[in-house]
Structures are given as structure tokens and as C-alpha cells.
N, C-alpha and C positions, 0 to 999 in steps of 0.2 A: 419318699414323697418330700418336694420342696419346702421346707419352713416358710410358712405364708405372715408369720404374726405383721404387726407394726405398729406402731404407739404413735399416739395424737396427743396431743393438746388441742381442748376445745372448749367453748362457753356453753352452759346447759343455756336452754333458749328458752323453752318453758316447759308444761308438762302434758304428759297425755290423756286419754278418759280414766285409766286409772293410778294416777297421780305419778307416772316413772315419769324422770327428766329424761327429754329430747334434746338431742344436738345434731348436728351432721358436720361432714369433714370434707374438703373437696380433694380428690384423690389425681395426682399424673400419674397415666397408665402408659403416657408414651404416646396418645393418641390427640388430635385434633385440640378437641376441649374437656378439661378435667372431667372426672368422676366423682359423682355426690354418693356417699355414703351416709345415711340414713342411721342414728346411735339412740337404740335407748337404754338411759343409764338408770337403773333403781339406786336409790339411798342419795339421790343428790337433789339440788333446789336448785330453781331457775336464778341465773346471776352467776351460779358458783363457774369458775375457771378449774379444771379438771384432765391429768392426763388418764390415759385409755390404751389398754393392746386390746386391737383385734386379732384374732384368729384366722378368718378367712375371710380378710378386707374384698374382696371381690363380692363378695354377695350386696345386694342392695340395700339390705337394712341387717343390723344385731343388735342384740340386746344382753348386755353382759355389764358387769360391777366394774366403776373406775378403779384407775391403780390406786390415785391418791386425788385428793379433794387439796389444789393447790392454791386455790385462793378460797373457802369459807365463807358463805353464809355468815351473817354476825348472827341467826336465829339455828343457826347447826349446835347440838346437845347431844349427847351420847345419852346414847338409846337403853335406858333400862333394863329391860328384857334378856335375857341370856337367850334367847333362842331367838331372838329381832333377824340374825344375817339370813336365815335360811325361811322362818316359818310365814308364810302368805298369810295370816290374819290381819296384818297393821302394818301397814309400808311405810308409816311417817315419824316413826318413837325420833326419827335421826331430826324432825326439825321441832324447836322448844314451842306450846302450844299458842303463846303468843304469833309468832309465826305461822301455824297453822290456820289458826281463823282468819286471818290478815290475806291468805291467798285464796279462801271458802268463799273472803266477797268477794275477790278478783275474778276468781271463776264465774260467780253468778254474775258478777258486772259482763264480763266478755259474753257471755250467752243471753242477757238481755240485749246488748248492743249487735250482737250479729242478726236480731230478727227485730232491727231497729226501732227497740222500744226504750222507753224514758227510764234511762239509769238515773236520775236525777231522786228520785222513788227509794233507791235502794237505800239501806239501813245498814251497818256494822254487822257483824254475823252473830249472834248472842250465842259465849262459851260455858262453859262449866266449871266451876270452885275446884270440884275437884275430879280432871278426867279421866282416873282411872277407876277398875270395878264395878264398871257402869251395865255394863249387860247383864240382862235380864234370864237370857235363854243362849245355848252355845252348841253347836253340834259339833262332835269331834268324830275323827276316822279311826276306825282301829288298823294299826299296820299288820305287815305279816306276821307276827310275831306275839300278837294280841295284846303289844303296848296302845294308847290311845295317845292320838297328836291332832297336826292340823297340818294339811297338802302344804307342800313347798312353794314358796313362790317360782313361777313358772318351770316351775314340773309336777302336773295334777296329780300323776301318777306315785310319786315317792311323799310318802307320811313323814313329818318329823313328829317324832314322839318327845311329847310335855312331862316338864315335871311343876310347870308353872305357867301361870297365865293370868297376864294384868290390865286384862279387860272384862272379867269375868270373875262373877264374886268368890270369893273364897271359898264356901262351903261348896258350893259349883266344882272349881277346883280339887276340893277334897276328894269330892263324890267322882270324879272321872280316874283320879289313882287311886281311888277303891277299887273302881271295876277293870282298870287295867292290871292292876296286880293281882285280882282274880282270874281273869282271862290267862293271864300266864302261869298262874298257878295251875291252872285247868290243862293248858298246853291246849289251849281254841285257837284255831288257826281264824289269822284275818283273813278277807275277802280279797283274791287278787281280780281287779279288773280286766287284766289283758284275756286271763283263761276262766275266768268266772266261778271258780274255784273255792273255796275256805268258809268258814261260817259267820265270824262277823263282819259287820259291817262300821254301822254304826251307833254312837252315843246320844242322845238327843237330852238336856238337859235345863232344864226352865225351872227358876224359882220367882217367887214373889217377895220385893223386899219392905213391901207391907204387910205380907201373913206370915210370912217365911218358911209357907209351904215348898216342898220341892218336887217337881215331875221327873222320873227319869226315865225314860225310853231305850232301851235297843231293838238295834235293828238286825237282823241275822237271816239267812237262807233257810231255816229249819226249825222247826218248832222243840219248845223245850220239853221234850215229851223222850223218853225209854233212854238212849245214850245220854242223853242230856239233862236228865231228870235229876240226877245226883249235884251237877255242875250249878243249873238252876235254882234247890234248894239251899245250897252254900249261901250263892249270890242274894237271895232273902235273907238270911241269916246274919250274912256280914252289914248289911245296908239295914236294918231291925235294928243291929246290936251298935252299931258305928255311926250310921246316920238315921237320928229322931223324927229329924225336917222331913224327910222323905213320904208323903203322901201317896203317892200315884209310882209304883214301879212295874213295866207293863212290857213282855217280850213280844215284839212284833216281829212278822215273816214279809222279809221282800225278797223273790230270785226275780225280777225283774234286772234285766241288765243294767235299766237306766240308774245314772248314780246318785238319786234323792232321797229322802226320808219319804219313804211313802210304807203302805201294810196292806197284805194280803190278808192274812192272818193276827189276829192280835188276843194276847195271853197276857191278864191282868195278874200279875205276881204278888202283890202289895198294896193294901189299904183301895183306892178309888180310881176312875179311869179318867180324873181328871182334877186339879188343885183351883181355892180361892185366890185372887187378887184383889186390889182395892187399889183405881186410879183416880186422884180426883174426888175422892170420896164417895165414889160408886162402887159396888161391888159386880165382880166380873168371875164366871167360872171357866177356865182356859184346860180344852183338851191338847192332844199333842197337836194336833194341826191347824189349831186356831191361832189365826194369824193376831198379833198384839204387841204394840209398839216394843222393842227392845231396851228401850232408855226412858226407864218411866219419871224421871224425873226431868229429863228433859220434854217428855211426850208431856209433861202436864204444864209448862210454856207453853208449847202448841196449842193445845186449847185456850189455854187464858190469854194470847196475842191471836187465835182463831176468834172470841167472845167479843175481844175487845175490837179487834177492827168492825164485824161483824152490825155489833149491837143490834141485837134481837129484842123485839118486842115484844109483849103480852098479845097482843090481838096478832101477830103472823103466823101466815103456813112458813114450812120452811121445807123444802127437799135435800137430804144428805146422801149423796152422790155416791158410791164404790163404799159404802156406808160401814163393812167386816161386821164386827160384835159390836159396833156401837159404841166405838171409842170417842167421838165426836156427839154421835147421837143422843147420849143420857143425857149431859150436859149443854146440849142446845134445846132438850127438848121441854127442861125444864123451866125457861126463857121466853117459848115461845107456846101457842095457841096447838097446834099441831104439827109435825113433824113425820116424813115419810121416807125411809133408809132404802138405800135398792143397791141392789149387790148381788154378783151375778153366782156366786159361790152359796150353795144352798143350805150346808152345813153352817156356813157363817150366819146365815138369815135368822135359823133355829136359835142359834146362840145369841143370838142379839134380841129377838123375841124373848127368849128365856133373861137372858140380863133386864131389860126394861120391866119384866114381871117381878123379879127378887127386887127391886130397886123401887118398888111400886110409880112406875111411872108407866101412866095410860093413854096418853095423847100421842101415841107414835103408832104407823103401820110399817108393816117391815115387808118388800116385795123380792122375790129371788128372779131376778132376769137379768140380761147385760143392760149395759146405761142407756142406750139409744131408746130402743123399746120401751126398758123403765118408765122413763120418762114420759116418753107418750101416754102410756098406761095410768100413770100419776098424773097428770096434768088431765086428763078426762075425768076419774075418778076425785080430784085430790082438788082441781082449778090450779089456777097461775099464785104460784107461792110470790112472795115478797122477797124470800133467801135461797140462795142454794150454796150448799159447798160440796166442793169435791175433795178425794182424797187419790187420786189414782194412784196405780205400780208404776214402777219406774218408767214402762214404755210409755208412759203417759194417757192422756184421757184419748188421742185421737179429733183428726178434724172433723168427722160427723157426729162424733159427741158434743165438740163444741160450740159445732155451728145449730146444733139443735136446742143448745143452751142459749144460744145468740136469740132463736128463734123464738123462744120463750118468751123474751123482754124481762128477765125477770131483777127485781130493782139493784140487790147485790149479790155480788157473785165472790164468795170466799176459798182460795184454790190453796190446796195444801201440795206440798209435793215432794219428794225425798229424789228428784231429778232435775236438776234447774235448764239443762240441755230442753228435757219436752217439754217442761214449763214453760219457757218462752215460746218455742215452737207454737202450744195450744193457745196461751195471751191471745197471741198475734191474731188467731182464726177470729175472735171475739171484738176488733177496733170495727171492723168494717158493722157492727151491728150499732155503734155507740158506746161502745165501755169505754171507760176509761182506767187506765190502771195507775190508781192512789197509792199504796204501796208495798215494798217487797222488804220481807223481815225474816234475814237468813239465820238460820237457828243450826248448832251443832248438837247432835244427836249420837255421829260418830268419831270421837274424838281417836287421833291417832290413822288415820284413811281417809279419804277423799270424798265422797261423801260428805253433801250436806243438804241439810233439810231448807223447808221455804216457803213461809205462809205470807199472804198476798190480800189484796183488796182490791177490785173492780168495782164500780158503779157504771149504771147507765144515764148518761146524758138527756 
């Protein structure tokens, strides 16, 4: 086979949806008019001048590591991390965090400006003192070999196995080379995806850095039950005797092919089937699948820039939109007159009932159905609130959610978002009813990724 490589020199141009720098290169194939080749490079920032081999320049687009970074970023910093080249947690250690937030409003600016709304609004992106150890919860994959790591960056399929991780607190850490040097102790084969095969899967792992309670979760094809019975009892024993924190350790069954933290089966090992947190001064009890800001110290900015734009009265209703356990909820509802959560996840619903009960707060109803409906259902039962705010998932709220909110009238509308792409998108749905969008207050959540959060203020005219 002919040697196809060839090396470019090229300017990164900017970045993609998950932050790798873009370039292309215009190619003579011999024919009429060049060939554009399409490059995306990880580990570079827009500005940088960069050569590059391709492999097999004929294809229309690749995506592979430059040779060398010839002209630098003055915001490029070497990356911390002993496992930054290969592991797909954090694509960005390579730029300094000044740099990072600096491109978080660029982002938001270019996504309000494409669904031509008033960038004039937008605010500086609020960072963190200090951005590492900040996650709260981490799920890790077990390899074949029953090491525990985090997928490759683009290769889902190959594990790199950790012996360290600086987004994710240390006892976190601790606790995941416990259970992988168990696993290998054991000789527990991991899960291959291609033949579906092996027993573990994965690690699920959430502490609170206000209790300093700890949940740990695995995931496995098979219950800890007769071969497994012996392996099981160890892994108590070592996590008893090693780790204190640990509250909640709980072996769940998924032979589900799909590759998520989900449970068929679940086998409480340790202590309780679920740990306290405390955000904000509210007490919250969080099982494995209850959804709960990762960055609680930046999720408690989001509230107090959600309050402040906000400002809730004594006498208002107020409706909290895609509402989860009531992250939002305790503390608006404290504020206002009555307040009604609706979220379509029903597990979540329970959990936010049961939170507003531990917290003694009585003036909220909690309804489990999707938003559209929700709201209808609340606004007969509930009348026309003065507030509402949303919290959607990343795919955003949707334009029959929010022209339904349009429909409402309702006087402000508080939009939180961890996607500024459907954020703007949804805005947009909302001018044609009268809002106005007062402002956009980008907040970093995930420092070191792409990723940024984004609380907002509407009125109606």
C-alpha cells in the first residue's frame, strides 16, 4: 500500500460542540479546484498556528493530535494531569483557566448572536478560586482487567485505567483504587462491550462535601450471590475497615446492553440506600439516581444569581419548571407565598416531596408529568403565578414548552441552563409574546471542559 501521510501547516479556526479545535487545509489533487480537508485537532485553541500529518488526507474530515503547537496560545499551560493525553474526562488542562472562561463567554456570545438576540446582556463568565476537586459524584468504567479508569478520548471502547484524578475529590479517588485493586485481586473480569461478556461494569461514586457522607455504587451483570459471595464480603470489609465515609455501598445488576448506570437488581452491601447532603442550607437525601448538581459550590451561585435576578416576593405563586429534588425549589419557596415543582421523572417528584418535608417547608406542591401538560394542570389548579423558572437538560426546554410559557403571561421568567446552544434557541420562542431578555450570567460549573452553565432574566413588557 502507497504511503498516503502529508503534513500541513494550519491556523486552528475555532472550536467544535465539544471544544476540539477545527481547521481545514485546501488540498491539489491534480484536479480542477482544490480539495478542502476538514481537521479536527484536540489539545489546541483557536489562534494557535500548528503543523499536522495526516494519514489518509483523502478522506473529507480527521481528527488526530497536531505534531507540534508552532505558534502558542499565550493562555497554553501544561496540563497537570499524567493521564490528560489519552483520558476523555477534561479536554482543556492544556489551556490556563483564565483562558478558559474567556472563551465560555465567546461561546455564549456566538449562540446568543446566532438566534439574534441582545449580546449587550451578557456578563463575564463567573470562575472558581479554586478549579480543581470540584465534583461531587464520578462514574468510572472498569477495564478488562478489573482496573477502574475513564473511556479514551475518542475511543468509547478502550478504558484508561487511573491512578489519579483532579476533578474529583480525593477520598472519591481513594475509594475507586480500593475497589479496583479489589477487582484484581478477585481476578473479576470487566464488561467487554463488543461481546457482552465479563462482570463488571461500573463504579458510581458521590460524596457530599458538606456531610462527607459517601455513596458507592457498582454496577455488574450478576448478583453478589454463591461464586461471588466470598469476593463481595472482602469488598465490605476492605471499604468498613479503609473507608469510614462510606455510607451507602450497594451492588446493582445491569445485563442491559445499553452502556449506563441503570439496575435491575440492587443489593444493599453497607450501611443505607442512600447518603445526606446539605446545599444552601437545605438538607437533601440523594439516592444513586437522583439527579443533583455536580459542583455544589458553584450550584449554590446559581441560586443566589437565580434569587437575585429573580426577586421573589412574599405574596407570589411561583411555578419551578423540570423542578428534579428541589434544588431550586426550597429556596425559592421560602421567598415566596406558594410554589409548584413539576418534573417529569417521578422518582425525582418523591424525592423533592420528601426534601421540602425534612426541611419543614409547606407551601410547595410537587406534580410528576412532562412540562407542557404540567403546566396546564398548574395553572388551573395553582392560577397564573407571577414567577416561573426553568431548569431544563441539556436538549433544552423545547418550543411548545416555551411558547406555552409565552402563553402564560407570566410577569418573570428565570431560565437556568447547562446548554447556551438551546438556551438561545428557547429565548428566541419567548420575544414574539413580549419578554424581554434583561440578562445572561455565564457561570462555570465545569471547569477544565467545555461546558458552561447560564442563568438569565426575562420580563414581560
Amino acid at each position: 500500500m502507497t504511503d498516503q501521510h502529508e503534513t500541513y501547516t494550519t491556523i486552528i479556526e475555532d472550536l467544535d460542540r465539544k471544544g476540539t479545535g477545527r481547521a481545514k487545509v485546501w488540498r491539489d489533487t491534480g484536479q480542477v479546484n482544490p480539495k478542502k480537508l476538514k481537521l479536527f485537532l484536540p489539545q489546541t485553541i483557536p489562534g494557535e498556528e500548528v503543523k499536522v500529518t495526516v494519514e489518509n488526507p483523502n478522506l473529507r474530515w480527521v481528527k488526530t493530535l497536531p505534531d507540534e503547537i508552532l505558534k502558542p496560545d499565550p493562555h497554553r499551560t501544561e496540563p497537570p494531569c499524567p493521564h490528560f493525553d489519552l483520558c476523555g474526562g477534561c479536554v482543556w488542562q492544556h489551556w490556563d483557566y483564565k483562558g478558559q472562561l474567556g472563551q465560555k463567554t465567546k461561546q455564549v456570545l456566538n449562540h446568543l448572536s446566532n438566534e439574534g438576540l441582545d449580546t449587550s446582556v451578557l456578563e463575564q463568565t463567573i470562575g472558581m478560586d479554586e478549579p480543581w476537586h470540584y465534583r461531587n459524584k464520578m462514574e468510572f468504567t472498569f477495564g478488562q482487567d478489573g482496573s477502574l479508569g475513564m473511556h479514551e478520548q475518542g475511543n468509547y471502547r478502550n478504558i484508561i485505567s487511573l491512578d489519579t484524578c483532579l476533578i474529583a475529590g480525593k477520598q472519591m479517588v481513594d475509594g475507586m483504587l480500593e475497589v479496583s485493586e479489589w477487582a484484581q485481586t478477585h481476578q473479576l473480569s470487566g464488561y467487554n462491550k463488543d461481546e457482552h461478556t465479563g462482570l463488571l461494569r461500573h463504579l458510581m461514586i458521590r460524596q457530599s462535601f458538606e456531610t462527607d457522607e459517601i455513596m458507592m455504587g457498582l454496577f455488574a451483570t450478576e448478583s453478589p450471590t454463591e461464586d461471588l459471595k466470598e469476593a463481595a464480603e472482602d469488598l465490605v470489609a476492605r471499604i468498613r475497615e479503609n473507608h469510614p465515609n462510606v455510607k451507602s455501598l450497594i451492588w446493582f445488576v445491569n445485563t442491559d446492553w445499553a452502556d449506563r448506570t441503570q439496575a435491575e437488581e440492587t443489593h444493599l452491601l453497607l450501611g443505607r440506600d442512600y447518603i445526606h447532603d446539605v446545599m444552601y442550607g437545605y438538607h437533601y437525601r440523594l439516592w444513586y439516581d437522583t439527579f443533583f448538581q455536580t459542583n455544589p459550590k458553584q450550584a449554590e451561585k446559581l441560586v443566589d444569581l437565580a434569587i437575585e435576578m429573580a426577586k421573589p416576593q412574599p405574596n407570589e405563586k411561583m411555578i419551578d419548571l423540570f423542578c428534579g429534588v428541589g434544588t431550586f425549589s426550597l429556596p425559592f419557596a421560602k421567598r415566596v407565598n406558594a410554589l409548584a415543582g413539576i418534573e417529569i421523572v417521578e422518582t425525582s417528584i418523591e424525592s423533592a416531596k420528601r426534601n421540602a418535608m425534612d426541611n419543614e417547608i409547606y407551601n410547595t406542591q410537587f406534580l410528576a408529568k412532562d412540562a407542557r401538560r404540567g403546566i396546564d394542570q398548574v395553572l388551573e389548579d395553582f392560577g397564573k403565578p407571577e414567577l416561573l423558572l426553568l431548569d431544563p437538560p441539556r436538549s433544552g426546554a423545547g418550543g411548545k414548552v416555551m411558547r406555552r410559557i409565552g402563553r402564560a403571561e407570566v410577569d418573570r421568567v428565570v431560565y437556568v441552563s447547562c446548554n447556551s446552544e438551546t438556551f438561545a434557541t428557547d429565548v428566541s420562542e419567548l420575544l414574539p409574546f413580549g419578554y424581554k431578555l434583561e440578562k445572561v450570567q455565564p457561570v462555570d460549573l465545569f471547569p477544565h471542559t467545555h461546558h458552561v452553565e447560564v442563568v438569565s432574566l426575562l420580563t414581560r413588557e
